[in-house]
C-alpha positions in Angstrom: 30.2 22.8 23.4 31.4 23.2 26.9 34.7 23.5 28.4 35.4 22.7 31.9 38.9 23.1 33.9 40.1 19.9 36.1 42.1 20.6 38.3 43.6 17.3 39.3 46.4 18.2 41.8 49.3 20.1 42.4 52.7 19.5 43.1 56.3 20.6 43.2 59.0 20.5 40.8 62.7 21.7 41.1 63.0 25.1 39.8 66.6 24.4 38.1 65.1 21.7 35.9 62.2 23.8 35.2 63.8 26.2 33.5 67.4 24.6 32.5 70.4 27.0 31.7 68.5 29.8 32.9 70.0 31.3 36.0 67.3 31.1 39.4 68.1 34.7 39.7 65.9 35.4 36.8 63.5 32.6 36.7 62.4 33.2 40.2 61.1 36.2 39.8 58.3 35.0 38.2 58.7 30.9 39.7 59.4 31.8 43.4 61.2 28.9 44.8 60.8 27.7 48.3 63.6 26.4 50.6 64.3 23.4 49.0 64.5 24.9 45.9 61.1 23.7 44.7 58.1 25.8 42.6 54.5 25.4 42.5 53.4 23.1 40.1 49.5 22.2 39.1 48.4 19.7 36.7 44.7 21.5 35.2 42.9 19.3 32.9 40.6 20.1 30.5 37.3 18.8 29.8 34.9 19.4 27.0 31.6 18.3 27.0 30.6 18.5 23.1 27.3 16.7 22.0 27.3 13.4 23.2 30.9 13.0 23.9 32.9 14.1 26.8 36.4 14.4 26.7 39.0 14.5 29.2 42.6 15.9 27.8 45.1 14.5 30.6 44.5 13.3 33.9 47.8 14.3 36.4 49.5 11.9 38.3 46.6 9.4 39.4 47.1 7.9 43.3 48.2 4.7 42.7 52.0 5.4 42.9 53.7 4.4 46.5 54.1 6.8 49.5 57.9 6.9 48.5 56.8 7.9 44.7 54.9 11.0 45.8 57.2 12.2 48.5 59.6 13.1 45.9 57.0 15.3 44.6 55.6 17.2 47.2 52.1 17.1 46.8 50.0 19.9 48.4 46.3 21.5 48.1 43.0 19.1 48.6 42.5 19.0 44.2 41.4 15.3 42.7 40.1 14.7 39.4 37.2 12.6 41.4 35.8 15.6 43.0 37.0 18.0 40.1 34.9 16.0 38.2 31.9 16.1 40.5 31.4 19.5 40.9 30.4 19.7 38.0 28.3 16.9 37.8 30.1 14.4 36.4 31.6 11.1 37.1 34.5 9.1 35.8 32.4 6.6 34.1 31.1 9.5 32.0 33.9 10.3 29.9 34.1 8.8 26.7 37.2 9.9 25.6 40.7 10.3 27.3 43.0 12.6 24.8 47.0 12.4 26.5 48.9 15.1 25.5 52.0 12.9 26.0 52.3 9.9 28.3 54.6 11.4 30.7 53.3 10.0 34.2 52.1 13.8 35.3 49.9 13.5 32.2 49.0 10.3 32.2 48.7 8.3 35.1 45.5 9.1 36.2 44.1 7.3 33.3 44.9 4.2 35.0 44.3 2.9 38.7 44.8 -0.3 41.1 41.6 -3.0 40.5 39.2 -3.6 43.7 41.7 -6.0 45.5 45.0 -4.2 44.4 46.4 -7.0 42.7 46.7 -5.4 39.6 46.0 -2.5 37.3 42.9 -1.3 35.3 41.6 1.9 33.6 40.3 4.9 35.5 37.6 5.2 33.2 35.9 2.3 32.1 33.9 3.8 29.3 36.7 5.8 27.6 38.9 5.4 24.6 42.3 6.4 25.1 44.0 8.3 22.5 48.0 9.2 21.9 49.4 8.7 18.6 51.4 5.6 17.2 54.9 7.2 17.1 54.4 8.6 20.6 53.2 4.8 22.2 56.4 3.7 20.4 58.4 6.0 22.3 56.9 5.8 25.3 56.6 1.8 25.5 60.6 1.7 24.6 61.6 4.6 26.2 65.1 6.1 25.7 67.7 6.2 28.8 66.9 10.1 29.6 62.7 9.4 29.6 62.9 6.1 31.0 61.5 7.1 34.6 58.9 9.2 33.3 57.4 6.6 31.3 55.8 4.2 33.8 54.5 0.7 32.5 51.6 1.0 35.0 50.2 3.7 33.5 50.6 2.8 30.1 49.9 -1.0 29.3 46.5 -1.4 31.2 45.2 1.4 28.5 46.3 -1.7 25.4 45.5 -4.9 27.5 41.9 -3.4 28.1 41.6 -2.7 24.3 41.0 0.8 25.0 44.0 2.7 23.7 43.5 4.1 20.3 45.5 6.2 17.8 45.1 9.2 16.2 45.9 9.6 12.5 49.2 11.6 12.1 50.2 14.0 9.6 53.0 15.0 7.4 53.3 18.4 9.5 53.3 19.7 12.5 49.8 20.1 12.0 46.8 18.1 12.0 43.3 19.3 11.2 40.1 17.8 12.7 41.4 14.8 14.2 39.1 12.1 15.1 37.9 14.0 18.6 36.8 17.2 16.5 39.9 20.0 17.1 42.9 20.7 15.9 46.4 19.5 17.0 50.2 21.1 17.0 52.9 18.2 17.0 55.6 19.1 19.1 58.6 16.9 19.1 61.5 18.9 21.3 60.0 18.1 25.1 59.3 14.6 24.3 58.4 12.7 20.4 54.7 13.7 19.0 53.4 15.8 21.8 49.8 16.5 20.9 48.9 20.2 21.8 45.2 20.5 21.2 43.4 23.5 19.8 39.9 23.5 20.1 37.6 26.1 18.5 35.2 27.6 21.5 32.8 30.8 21.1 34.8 32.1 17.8 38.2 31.7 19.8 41.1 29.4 20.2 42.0 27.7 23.0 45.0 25.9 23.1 46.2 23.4 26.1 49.7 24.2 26.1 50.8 20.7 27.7 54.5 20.9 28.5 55.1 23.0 25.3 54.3 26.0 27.6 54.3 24.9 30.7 54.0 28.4 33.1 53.8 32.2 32.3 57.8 31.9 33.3 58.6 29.5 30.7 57.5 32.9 27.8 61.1 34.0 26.5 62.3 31.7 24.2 65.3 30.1 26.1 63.3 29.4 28.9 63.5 25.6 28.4 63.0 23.5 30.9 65.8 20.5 31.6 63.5 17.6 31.2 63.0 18.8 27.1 65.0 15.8 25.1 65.5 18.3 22.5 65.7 21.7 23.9 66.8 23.3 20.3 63.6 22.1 18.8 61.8 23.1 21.9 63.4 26.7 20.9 61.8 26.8 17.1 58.6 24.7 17.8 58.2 27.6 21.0 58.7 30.6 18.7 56.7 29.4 15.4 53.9 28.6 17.9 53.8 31.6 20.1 53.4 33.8 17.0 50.7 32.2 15.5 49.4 32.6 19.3 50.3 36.3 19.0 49.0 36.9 15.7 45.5 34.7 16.2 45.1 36.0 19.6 44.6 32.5 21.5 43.7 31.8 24.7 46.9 30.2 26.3 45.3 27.1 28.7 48.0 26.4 30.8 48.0 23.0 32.6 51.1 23.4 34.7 51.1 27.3 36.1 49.5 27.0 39.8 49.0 30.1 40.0 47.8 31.5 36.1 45.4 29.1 34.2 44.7 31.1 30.7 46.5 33.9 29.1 46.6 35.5 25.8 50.3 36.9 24.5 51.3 39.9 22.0 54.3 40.9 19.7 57.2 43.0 21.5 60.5 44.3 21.0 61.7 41.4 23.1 59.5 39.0 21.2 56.3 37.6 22.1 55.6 38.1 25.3 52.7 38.2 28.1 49.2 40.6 27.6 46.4 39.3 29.5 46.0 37.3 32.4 42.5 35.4 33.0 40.8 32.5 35.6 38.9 29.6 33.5 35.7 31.4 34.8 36.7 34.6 33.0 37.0 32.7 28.9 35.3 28.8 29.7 31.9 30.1 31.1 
């Protein structure tokens, strides 16, 4: 098995709904905001060439969106998944799998594009399944009145009409073992229903693709909850029972949305768990 980071463009986010009740005083010390109030944001893939299969766990924002669409997100730095993707040797027609953390459009819509005359929509990659899980496409395809612009119908019902999408089998925890694409998942319900957080077994490690479960270095302490969760309370308990399995198993921490940190590795403290190590894909994927 290899593992391979995409980084497949940054962006900016408020830092108030970042990090919720938690006063910018504090959460800019380790988010510095800019003059608009704004924090550096990436969206890092992850892609894992095992055996024959190579699989692509969320693919950013995608390009199709109007002018008008990404202005409100301030897109900066020259990353795509195309040329991500290229450097190291690989094309979009080579995946075989797309795994979606959750179908949030930052997750999600580069799985789907505009067709050759822009008339309509089609998938990204042509030769890929496209996997979420049945409770999340429920959720996602009747989205509730907080989610509702998150969840774009462009990026989500190209993946069914091209008979691509597939599910994977649930569990009765918060746990399920060896799904269908060969790792480990932790269900996480309080940022959105049924996020899939991945944790792939590499070189006698862990490493686990945080998603939005985790989404910077900042977002450690426990209240740091950022304003988008739909269930912030949950986010609080799913948060600490996670991070101390991280703690006590020593994972590697992938995480997709920190511009500036891509994997780390946390430890107990007095204050809880908190940050030990700080490492570049190059240091644990290579």
């Amino acid at each position: 098995m290899k593992l391979y980071p995409i980084e497949t463009g940054n962006f900016k986010l408020d830092g108030g709904a970042m990090f919720g009740v938690v006063p910018k005083t504090i959460w800019q010390k380790t988010n510095p905001a800019d003059a608009n109030n704004l924090i550096d944001i990436a969206a890092r893939s992850l892609l894992i060439e095992d055996g024959n299969r190579l699989i692509l766990i969320d693919t950013g924002m995608g390009n199709k969106q109007s002018d008008k669409f990404f202005s409100y997100y301030s897109l900066w730095g020259d990353h795509s998944i195309v040329r991500s993707l290229k450097q190291y040797g690989f094309h979009r027609d080579d995946i075989t799998d797309v795994f979606m953390t959750h179908l949030h459009f930052d997750h999600c819509g580069g799985s789907v594009q505009w067709n050759k005359d822009r008339t309509g929509y089609e998938p990204a990659f042509k030769n890929a399944k496209f996997w979420t899980n049945s409770k999340h496409w429920e959720w996602a395809t009747q989205p509730n009145r907080r989610e509702k612009a998150s969840f774009l119908k462009e990026n989500l019902l190209p993946m069914e009409e091209s008979g691509q999408l597939s599910f994977t089998a649930l569990s009765d925890t918060d746990l399920i073992t060896n799904c269908e694409l060969g790792f480990d998942i932790f269900l996480a319900d309080g940022h959105t229903e049924k996020q899939m957080i991945p944790l792939i077994k590499y070189k006698d490690n862990t490493i686990a693709f945080m998603a939005d479960l985790l989404p910077t270095v900042g977002h450690l302490p426990l209240p740091y909850v950022m304003g988008y969760d739909t269930r912030p309370l949950l986010t609080l308990d799913e948060k600490e029972k996670f991070l101390n399995i991280a703690a006590d198993n020593n994972y590697y921490l992938f995480l997709e949305h920190d511009a500036h940190n891509e994997i780390i590795t946390v430890q107990h403290t007095e204050k809880g768990v908190r940050l030990k190590d700080i490492y570049t894909c190059n240091d644990i994927l290579n």
